[in-house]
C-alpha positions as CSV (number, residue, x, y, z in Angstrom):
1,X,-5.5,19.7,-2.6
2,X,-4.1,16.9,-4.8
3,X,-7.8,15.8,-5.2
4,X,-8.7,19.0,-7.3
5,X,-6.5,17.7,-10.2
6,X,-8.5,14.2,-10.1
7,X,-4.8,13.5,-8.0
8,X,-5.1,10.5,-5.0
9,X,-2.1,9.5,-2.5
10,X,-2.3,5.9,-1.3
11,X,0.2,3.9,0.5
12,X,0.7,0.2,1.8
13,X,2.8,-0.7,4.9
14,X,3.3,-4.3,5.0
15,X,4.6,-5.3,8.5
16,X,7.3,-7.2,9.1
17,X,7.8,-9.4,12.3
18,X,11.9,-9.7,13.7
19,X,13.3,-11.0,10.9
20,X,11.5,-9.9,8.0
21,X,11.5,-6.0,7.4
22,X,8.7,-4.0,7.0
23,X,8.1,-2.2,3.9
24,X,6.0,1.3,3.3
25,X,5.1,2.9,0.3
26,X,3.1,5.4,-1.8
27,X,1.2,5.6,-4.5
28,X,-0.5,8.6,-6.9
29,X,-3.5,7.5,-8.1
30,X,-4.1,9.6,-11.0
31,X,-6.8,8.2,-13.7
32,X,-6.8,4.6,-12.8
33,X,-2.4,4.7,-13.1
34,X,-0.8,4.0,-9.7
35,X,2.9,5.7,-9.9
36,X,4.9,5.2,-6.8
37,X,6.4,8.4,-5.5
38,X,8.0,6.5,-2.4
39,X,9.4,3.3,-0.7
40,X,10.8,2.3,2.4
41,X,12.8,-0.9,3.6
42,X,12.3,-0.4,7.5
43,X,14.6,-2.8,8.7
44,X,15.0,-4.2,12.0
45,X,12.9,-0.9,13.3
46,X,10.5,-1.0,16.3
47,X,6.7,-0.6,15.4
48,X,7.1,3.0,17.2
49,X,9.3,4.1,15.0
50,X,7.9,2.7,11.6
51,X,4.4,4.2,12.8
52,X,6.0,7.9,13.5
53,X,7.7,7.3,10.6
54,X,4.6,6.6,8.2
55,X,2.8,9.4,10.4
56,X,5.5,12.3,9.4
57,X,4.8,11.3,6.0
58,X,1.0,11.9,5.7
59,X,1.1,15.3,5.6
60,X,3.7,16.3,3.2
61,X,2.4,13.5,0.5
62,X,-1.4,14.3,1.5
63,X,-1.9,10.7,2.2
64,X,-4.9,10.1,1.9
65,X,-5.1,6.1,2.4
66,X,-3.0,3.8,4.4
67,X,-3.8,0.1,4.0
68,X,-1.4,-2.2,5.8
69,X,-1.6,-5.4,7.0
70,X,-3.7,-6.5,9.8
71,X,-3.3,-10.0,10.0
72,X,-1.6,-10.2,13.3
73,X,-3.0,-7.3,15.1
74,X,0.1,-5.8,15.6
75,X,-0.9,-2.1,15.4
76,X,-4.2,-2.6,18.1
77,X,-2.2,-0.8,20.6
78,X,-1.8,2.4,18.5
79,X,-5.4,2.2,17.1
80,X,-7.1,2.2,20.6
81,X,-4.3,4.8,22.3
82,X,-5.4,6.4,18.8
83,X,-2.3,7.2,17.8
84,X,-3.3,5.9,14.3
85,X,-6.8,7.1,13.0
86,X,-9.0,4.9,11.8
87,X,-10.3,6.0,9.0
88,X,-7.0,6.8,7.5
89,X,-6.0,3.5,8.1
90,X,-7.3,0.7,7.4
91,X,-6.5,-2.4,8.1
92,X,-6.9,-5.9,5.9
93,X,-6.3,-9.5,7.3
94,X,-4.7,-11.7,4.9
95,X,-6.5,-14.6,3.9
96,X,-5.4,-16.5,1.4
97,X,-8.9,-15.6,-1.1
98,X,-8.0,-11.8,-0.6
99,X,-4.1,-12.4,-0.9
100,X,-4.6,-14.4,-4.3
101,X,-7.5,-11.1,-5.3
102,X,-4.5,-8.6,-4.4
103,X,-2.1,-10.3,-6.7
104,X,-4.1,-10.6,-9.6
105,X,-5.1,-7.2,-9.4
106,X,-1.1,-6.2,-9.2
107,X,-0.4,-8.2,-11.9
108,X,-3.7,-7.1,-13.8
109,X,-2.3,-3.7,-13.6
110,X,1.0,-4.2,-14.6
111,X,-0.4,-6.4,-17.9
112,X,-2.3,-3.2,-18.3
113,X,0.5,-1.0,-18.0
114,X,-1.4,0.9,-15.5
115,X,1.1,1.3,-12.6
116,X,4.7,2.8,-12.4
117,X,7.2,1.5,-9.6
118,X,10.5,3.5,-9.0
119,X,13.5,1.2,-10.2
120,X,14.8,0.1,-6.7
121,X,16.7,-3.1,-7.1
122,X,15.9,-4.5,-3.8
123,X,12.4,-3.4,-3.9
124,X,12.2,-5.3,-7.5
125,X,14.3,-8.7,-6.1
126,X,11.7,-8.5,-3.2
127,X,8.4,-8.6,-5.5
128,X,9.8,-11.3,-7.9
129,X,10.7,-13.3,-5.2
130,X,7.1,-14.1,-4.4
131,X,6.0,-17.3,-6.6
132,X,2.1,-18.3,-8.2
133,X,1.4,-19.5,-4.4
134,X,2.3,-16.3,-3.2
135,X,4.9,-18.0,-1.0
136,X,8.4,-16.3,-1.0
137,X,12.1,-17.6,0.3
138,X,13.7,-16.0,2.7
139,X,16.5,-13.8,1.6
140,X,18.9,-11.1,2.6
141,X,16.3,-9.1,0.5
142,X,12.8,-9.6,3.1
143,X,10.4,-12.1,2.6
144,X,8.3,-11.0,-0.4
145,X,7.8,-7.6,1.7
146,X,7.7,-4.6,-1.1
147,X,5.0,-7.1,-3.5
148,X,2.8,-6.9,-0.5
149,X,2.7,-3.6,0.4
150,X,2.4,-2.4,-2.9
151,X,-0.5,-4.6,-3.5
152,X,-1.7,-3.3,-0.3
153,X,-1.8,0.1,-1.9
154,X,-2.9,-0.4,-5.3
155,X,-6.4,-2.9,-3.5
156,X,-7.6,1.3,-3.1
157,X,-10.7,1.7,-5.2
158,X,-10.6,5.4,-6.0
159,X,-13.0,7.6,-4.0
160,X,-14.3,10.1,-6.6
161,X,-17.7,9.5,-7.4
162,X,-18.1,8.9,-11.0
163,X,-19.8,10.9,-13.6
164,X,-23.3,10.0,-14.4
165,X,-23.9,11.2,-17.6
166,X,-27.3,12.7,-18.3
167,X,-27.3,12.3,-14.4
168,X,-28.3,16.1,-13.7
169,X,-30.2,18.8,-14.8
170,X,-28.1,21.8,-17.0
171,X,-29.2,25.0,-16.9
């Protein structure tokens, strides 16, 4: 698999309610650098068909992490029917300390030049339109949709257990 070359697939899928669209993407973690491979504007789609969507994704891309947003409970159905593995998935509620954690660490990682997105205008309009409260207008755009579910993605810690150096015997 990817993991052999040090190579991890992580996606966000921020949720959107009737007006706002949802927004999915994916992330190679390779080395601490998050380059996103792919993005979705999901608009005006039924939870069905963003899940089946997201679902004929994971194996091609070898996702290996799905963090979306759990706030609402929107996806409880499909967890307990298990038509989404836990596990996999994982779910985080947005309060405002982790939402104000998420966006540092996104823009940490961009000061440190250690993420790559793909240059999709309205993917880039959506992320600057949210402001330092983390609020975001609504537009024809979403509401701030792609800056969360990229910082959904990139909260992954990777899973590799680190070298410890003088940590084993040689022989």
């Amino acid at each position: 698999g990817l993991e052999r070359w040090g190579l991890e697939v992580v996606a966000g899928y921020d949720l959107g309610k009737i007006r706002h669209p949802s927004h999915f993407t994916i992330f190679w973690l390779d080395k601490g650098v998050y380059k996103q491979v792919y993005q979705i504007f999901m608009d005006g789609w039924e939870y069905t068909r963003q899940v089946e969507h997201i679902k004929n994704l994971i194996e091609p891309f070898k996702i290996r992490r799905i963090y979306y947003d759990n706030t609402r409970g929107e996806l409880e159905a499909f967890i307990e029917n298990g038509i989404i593995p836990q596990g996999l998935w994982q779910g985080v509620v947005f309060s405002m300390k982790e939402k104000f954690e998420m966006a540092s660490n996104f823009a940490r990682l961009i000061n440190q030049e250690r993420i790559t997105l793909i240059n999709h205008p309205r993917m880039i309009r959506s992320i600057l339109n949210v402001n330092n409260n983390l609020d975001s207008l609504e537009t024809a755009d979403g509401h701030g949709d792609a800056f969360w579910s990229i910082s959904l993605a990139i909260r992954h810690k990777p899973l590799t257990p680190p070298i410890i150096i003088g940590g084993g015997k040689r022989r």
